[in-house]
C-alpha positions in Angstrom: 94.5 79.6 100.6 95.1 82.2 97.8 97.0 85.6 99.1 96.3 88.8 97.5 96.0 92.2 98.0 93.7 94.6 98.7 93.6 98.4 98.1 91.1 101.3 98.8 92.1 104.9 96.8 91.2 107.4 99.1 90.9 111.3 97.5 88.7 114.3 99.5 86.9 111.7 101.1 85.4 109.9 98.1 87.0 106.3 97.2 87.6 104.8 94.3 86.1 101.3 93.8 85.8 99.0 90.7 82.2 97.5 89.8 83.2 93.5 88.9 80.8 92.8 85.6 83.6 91.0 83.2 84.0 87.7 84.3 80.7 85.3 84.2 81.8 83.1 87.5 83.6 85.7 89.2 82.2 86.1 93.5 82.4 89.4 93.0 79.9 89.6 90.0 77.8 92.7 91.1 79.7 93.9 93.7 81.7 97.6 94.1 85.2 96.3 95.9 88.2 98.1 96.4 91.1 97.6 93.7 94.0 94.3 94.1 94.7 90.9 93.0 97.0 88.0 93.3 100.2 87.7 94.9 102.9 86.5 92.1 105.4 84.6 93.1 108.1 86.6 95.1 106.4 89.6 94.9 106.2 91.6 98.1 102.7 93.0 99.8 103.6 96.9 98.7 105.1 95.5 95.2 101.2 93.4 94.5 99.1 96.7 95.4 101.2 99.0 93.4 101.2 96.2 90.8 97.8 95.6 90.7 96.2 99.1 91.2 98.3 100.2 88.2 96.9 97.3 86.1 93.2 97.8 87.2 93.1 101.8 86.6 96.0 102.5 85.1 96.9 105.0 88.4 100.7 104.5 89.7 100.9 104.7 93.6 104.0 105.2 95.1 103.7 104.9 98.9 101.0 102.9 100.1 99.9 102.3 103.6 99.8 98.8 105.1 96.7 98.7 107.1 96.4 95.0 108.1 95.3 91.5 107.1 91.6 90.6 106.5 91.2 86.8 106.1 87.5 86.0 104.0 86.4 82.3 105.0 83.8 81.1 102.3 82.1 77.7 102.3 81.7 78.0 98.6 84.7 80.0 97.1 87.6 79.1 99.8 89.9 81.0 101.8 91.4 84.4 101.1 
């Protein structure tokens, strides 16, 4: 099962979300989803969102808010 993260950027009530076009055999191809990534090793939930949101947009975060866990079952691409 991979683990990642998973981060919506909320500002006046307008969110920030990335359109997935860049990789050819990527799930997301297409879609508008909210900004995260892989877990590295060792690396802590807050640590991968900050991590990851800074890489995607180049925006640094310093307190985010844990909301939860989702868990995405796919036939095709696995579990997330």
């Amino acid at each position: 099962m991979k683990i990642t993260s998973l981060c919506y950027i909320e500002n006046n009530n307008k969110y920030l979300l990335l359109n997935r076009n860049k990789k050819e055999n990527d799930e997301n191809k297409g879609k508008y989803i909210g900004i995260g990534g892989k877990f590295k090793e060792g690396e802590s939930p807050f640590d991968c969102v900050k991590r990851e949101v800074f890489e995607e947009t180049g925006l640094k975060i310093e307190s985010p808010i844990y909301k939860g866990i989702v868990t995405f079952v796919s036939d095709q691409y696995g579990t997330e």
